[in-house]
C-alpha positions in Angstrom: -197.1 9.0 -54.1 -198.6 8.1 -57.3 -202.2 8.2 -58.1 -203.6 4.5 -57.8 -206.2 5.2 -60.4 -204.6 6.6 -63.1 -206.3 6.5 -66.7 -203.4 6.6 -69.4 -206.3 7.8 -72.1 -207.8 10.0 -70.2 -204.8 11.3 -69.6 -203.3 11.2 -73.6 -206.9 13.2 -74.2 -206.2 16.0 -71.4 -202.5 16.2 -72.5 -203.2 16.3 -76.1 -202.6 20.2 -77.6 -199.7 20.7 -74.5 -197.9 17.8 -76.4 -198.2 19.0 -79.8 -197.0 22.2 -78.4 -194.0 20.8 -76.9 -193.4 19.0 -79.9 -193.6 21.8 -82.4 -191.3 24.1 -80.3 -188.5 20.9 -80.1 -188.9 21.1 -83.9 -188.9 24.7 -84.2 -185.4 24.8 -82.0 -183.9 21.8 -83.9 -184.8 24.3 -87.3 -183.1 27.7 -85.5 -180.1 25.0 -84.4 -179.3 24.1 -87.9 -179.2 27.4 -89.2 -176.8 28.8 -86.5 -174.8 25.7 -87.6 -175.0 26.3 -91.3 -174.7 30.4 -90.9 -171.5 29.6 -88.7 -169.9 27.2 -91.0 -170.6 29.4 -94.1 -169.0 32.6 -92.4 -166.0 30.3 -90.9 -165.1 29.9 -95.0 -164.8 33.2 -96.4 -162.4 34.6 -93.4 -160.3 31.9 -93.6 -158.0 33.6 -96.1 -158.7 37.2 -94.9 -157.0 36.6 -91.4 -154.0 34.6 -92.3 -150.3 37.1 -92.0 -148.7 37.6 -95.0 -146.3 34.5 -95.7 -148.3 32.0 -94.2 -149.8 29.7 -97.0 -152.5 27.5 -96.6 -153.6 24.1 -98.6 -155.9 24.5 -101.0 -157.1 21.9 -104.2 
């Protein structure tokens, strides 16, 4: 059961720094996310050319 009383700024006052918390660690994993992605995408370049067998050409402009 819900509380029948509840204060929703009461609440927003208790809740405050918990939030912000929350908020700055969502921000701080979006941050670590994109730099996987960009670290990946960078390495995926360069090794492209390195693994291909010898004969097999690829399409480059």
């Amino acid at each position: 059961m819900s509380a029948p009383d509840t204060n929703i700024d009461k609440q927003t006052k208790r809740h405050k720094f918990p939030l912000i918390g929350m908020g700055g660690v969502v921000i701080f994993a979006g941050a670590l996310l994109l730099g996987l992605i960009t670290w990946t995408v960078g390495q995926s370049n360069d090794r492209v050319q390195d693994e291909l067998p010898e004969g097999v050409t690829t399409v480059t402009e």
